[in-house]
C-alpha positions in Angstrom: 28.6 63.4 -97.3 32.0 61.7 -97.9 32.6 58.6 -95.4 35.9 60.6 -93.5 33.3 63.6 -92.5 30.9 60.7 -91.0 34.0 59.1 -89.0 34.6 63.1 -88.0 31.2 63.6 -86.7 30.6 60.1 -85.5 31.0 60.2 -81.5 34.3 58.3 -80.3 33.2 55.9 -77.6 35.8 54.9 -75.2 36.0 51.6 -74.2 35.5 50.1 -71.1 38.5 48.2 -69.2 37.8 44.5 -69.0 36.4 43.8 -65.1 39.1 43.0 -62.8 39.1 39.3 -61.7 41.3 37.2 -59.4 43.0 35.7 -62.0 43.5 39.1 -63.9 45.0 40.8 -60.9 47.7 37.5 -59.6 48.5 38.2 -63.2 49.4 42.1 -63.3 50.9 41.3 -59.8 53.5 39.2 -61.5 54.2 41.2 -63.8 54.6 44.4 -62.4 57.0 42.6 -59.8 59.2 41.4 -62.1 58.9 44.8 -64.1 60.3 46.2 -60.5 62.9 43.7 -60.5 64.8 41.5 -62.7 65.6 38.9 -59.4 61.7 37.9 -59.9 61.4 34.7 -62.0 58.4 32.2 -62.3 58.7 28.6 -62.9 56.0 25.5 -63.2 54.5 23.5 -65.3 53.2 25.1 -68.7 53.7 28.7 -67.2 55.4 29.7 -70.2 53.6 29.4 -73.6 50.5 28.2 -72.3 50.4 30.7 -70.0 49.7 28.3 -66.7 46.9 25.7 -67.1 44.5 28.8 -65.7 45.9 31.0 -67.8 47.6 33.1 -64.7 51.0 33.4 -66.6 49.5 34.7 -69.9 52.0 37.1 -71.3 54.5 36.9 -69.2 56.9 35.0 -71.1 56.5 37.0 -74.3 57.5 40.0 -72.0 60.4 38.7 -70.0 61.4 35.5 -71.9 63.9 33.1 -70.1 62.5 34.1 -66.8 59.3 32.4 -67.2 60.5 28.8 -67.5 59.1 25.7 -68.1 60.6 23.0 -66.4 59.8 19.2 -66.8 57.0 17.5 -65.0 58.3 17.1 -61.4 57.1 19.1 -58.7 59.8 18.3 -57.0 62.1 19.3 -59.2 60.6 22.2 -60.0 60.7 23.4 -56.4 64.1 22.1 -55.5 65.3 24.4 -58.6 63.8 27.7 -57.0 65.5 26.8 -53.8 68.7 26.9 -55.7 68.2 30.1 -56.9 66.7 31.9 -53.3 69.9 30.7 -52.6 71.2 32.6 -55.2 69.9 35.8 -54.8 66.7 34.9 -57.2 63.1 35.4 -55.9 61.7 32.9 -57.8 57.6 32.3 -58.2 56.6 28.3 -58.3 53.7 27.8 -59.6 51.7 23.9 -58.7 49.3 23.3 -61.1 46.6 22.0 -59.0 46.4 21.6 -55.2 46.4 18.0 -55.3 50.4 18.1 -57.4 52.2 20.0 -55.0 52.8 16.3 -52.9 55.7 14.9 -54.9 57.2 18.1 -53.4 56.3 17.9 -50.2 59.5 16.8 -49.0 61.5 19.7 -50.9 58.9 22.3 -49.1 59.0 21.0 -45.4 62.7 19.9 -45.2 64.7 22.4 -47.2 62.5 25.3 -48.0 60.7 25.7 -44.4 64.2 25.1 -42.5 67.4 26.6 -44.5 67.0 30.0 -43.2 66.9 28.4 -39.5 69.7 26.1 -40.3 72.0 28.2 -41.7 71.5 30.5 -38.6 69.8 33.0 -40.7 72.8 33.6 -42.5 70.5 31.9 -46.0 67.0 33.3 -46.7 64.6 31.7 -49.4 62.8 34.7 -50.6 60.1 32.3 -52.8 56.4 32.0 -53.2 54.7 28.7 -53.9 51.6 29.7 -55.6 48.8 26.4 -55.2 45.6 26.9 -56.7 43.0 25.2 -54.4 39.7 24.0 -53.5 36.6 22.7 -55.4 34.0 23.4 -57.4 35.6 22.9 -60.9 33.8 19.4 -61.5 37.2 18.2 -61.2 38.7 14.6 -59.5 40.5 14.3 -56.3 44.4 15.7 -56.8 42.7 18.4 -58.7 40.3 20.3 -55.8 42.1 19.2 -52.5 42.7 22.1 -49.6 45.6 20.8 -48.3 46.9 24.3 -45.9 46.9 22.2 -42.8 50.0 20.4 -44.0 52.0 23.8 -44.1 50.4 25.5 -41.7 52.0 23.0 -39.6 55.1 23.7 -40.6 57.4 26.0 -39.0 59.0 28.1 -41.1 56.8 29.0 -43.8 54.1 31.7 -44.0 50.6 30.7 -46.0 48.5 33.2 -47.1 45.2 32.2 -48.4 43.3 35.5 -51.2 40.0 35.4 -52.0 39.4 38.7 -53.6 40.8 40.7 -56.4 42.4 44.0 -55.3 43.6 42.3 -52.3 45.0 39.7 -54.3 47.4 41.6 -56.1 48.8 43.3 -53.1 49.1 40.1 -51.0 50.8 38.9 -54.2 53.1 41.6 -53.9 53.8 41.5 -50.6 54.8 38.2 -50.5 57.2 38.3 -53.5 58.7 41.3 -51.7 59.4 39.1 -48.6 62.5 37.3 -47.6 60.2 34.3 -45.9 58.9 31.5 -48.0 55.2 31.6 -48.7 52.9 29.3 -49.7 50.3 31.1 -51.5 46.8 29.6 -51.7 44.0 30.9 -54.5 40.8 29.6 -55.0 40.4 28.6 -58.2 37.1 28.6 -58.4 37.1 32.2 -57.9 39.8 33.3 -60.8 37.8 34.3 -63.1 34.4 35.8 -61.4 34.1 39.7 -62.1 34.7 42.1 -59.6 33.6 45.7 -59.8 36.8 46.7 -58.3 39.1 48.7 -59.6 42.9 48.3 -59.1 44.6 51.4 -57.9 48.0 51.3 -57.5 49.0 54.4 -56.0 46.4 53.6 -53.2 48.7 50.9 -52.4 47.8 48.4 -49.9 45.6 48.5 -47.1 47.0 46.0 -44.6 49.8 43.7 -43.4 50.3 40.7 -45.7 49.6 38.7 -42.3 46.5 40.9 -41.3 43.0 39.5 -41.2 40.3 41.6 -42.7 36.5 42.4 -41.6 34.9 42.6 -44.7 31.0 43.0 -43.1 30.6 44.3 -39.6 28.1 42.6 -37.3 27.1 42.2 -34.0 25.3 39.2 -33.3 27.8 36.4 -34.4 31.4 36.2 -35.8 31.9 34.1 -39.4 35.2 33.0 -40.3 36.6 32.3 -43.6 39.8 32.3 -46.3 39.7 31.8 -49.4 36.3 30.8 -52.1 34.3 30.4 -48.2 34.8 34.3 -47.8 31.9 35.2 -51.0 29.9 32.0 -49.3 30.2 33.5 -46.1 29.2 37.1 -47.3 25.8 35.6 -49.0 25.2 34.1 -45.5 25.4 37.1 -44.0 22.8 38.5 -46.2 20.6 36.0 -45.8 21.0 36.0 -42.2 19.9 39.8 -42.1 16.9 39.0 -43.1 16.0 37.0 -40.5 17.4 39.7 -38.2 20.4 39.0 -37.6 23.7 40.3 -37.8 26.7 38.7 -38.9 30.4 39.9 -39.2 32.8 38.0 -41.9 36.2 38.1 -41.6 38.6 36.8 -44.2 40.9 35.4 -42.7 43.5 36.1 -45.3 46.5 34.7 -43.1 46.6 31.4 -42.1 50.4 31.4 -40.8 50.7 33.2 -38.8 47.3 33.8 -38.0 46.2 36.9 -37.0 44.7 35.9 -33.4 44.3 40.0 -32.1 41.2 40.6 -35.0 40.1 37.4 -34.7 39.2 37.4 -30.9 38.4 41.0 -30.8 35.6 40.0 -33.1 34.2 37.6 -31.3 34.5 38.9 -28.1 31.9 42.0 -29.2 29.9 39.4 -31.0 29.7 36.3 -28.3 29.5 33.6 -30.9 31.6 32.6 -33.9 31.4 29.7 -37.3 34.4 29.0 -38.3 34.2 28.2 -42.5 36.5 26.1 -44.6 36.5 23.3 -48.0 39.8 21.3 -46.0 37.9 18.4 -43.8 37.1 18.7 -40.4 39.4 17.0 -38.8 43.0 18.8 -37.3 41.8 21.6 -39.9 42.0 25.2 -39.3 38.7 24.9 -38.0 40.1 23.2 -35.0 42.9 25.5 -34.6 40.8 28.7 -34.5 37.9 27.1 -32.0 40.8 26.4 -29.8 42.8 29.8 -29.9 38.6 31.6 -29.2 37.9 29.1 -26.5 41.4 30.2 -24.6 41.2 33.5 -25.4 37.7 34.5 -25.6 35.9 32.4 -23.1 33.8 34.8 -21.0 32.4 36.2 -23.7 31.2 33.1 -25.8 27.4 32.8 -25.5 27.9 29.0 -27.0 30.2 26.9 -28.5 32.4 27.8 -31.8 30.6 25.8 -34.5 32.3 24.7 -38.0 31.3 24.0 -40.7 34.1 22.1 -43.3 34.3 19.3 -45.6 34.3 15.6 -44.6 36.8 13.3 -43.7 36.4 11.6 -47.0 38.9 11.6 -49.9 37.4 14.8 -52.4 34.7 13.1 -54.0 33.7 13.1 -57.8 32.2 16.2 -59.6 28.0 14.9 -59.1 28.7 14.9 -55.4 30.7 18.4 -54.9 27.9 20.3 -54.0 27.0 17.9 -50.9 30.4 17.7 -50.2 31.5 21.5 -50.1 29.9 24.0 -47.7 27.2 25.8 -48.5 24.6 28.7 -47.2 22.3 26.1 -45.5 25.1 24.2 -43.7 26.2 27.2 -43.1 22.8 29.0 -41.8 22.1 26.0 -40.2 25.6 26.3 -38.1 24.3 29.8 -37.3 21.3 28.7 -36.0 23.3 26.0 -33.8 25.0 28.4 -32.3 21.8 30.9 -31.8 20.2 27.5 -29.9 22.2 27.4 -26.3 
């Protein structure tokens, strides 16, 4: 038999689509916004033929050439430029290499970019998103795994959004390119490049507000409350906690500013007790924020006090000591059972 009637016969097996991951899906967000419109640039360190130190920007400067730019090393710089062209009718995407680099621009972010559209009496909006990978558990040094949020959260007029899974990522993604606010967009880094068994269907399109919190697992016995790489932690808890009989909802939080109080207290309400999750350290964290806003709001219906579990007040410590430093499912389970014990 001659080898073309073999290849005629042979069966034709189709091949599978590579798994959807986080970082795969920031990615295809990118691009398909600035497919949708030539306003949407992206700028930061190495974005262009590296493709983002992550590899987030792959691609997209062979596709849309001088709108991925690489600018010279300074953050602040580098985010001063994007305000110039919000102001311009741009809507560029920054990109901060790690967590820990996005300080020399601090001042850029909370005194131009947080207050122009207030100070021009709306008459200037800065349509911009900061992207900021964050968080630990890289075996990476401080400046490099920080969870910084607080810092903007604080600031009025910025909106930070916090994904922590795939499909939702790309639509938060494109939501907040699509917005005239500045956002500061947090991803776990951690998480980019997990599997998912998701699928990413476009004409679904998405499922919630950009500044909607999500229940991810009902429950009934206790609230847990995460953003970012805590959400999968918080989801294993769960699990575990089920088979000890009890059962847990996780919400991911998904919003951090504004955040969304109504699903938050509505959850703990029907559940009487809540953990609040987070990497950032304990003190003034979001932690704080969110045990305050229950214990207004939710008060005769708590069976004990909102427990929370974060990092410490220590500067991010070196890689051999992440895994004390970082929560995990028995600081976590034992939080639980601190709040099972009143």
């Amino acid at each position: 038999m001659r080898t073309s009637e073999t290849a005629e016969k042979a069966p034709v097996r189709a091949k599978k689509p590579p798994k959807l991951s986080l970082a795969r899906a920031l990615n295809a967000a990118m691009h398909d916004a600035m497919v949708a419109d030539d306003k949407v640039v992206v700028i930061g360190e190495d974005v262009g033929d590296l493709g983002g130190v992550f590899r987030l920007t792959d691609g997209l400067k062979r596709e849309f050439g001088e709108r991925v730019i690489d600018p010279p090393l300074a953050e602040s710089g580098i985010v001063g430029s994007a305000v110039g062209l919000a102001m311009r009718g741009y809507r560029p995407i920054v990109e901060i290499q790690f967590d820990g680099f996005v300080y020399p621009a601090f001042d850029q972010i909370v005194s131009q970019v947080s207050k122009l559209h207030n100070r021009t009496g709306g008459a200037v909006k800065l349509p911009m998103v900061i992207r900021i990978p964050f968080g630990g558990g890289i075996g990476a040094v401080e400046h490099h795994s920080e969870s910084n949020e607080s810092y903007f959260v604080h600031t009025a007029g910025l909106r930070v959004v916090v994904c922590s899974r795939p499909v939702d990522a790309y639509w938060m993604m494109r939501q907040a390119i699509d917005s005239d606010d500045p956002v500061v967009f947090y991803e776990p880094k951690r998480r980019y490049h997990e599997p998912s068994p998701d699928q990413l269907d476009l004409a679904a399109g998405p499922q919630r507000d950009l500044y909607e919190a999500e229940v991810l697992r009902e429950g009934t016995d206790l609230t847990l409350l995460a953003y970012g790489p805590m959400v999968r932690t918080c989801l294993d808890v769960a699990k575990a906690a089920e088979e000890e009989g009890r059962s847990l909802e996780v919400i991911d939080l998904r919003t951090l500013s504004p955040l969304d109080e109504e699903t938050i207290c509505e959850s703990v309400r029907k559940t009487g007790r809540a953990v609040v999750v987070h990497e950032a350290a304990r003190t003034l964290g979001m932690g704080a924020e969110i045990a305050a806003i229950i214990q207004e709001k939710c008060f005769y219906s708590l069976e004990a006090p909102v427990q929370r579990v974060t990092g410490y007040d220590i500067p991010y410590p070196p890689s051999r000591h992440e895994r004390e430093y970082l929560p995990g499912l028995d600081r976590i389970l034992d939080a639980v059972d601190a709040a099972f014990s009143f």
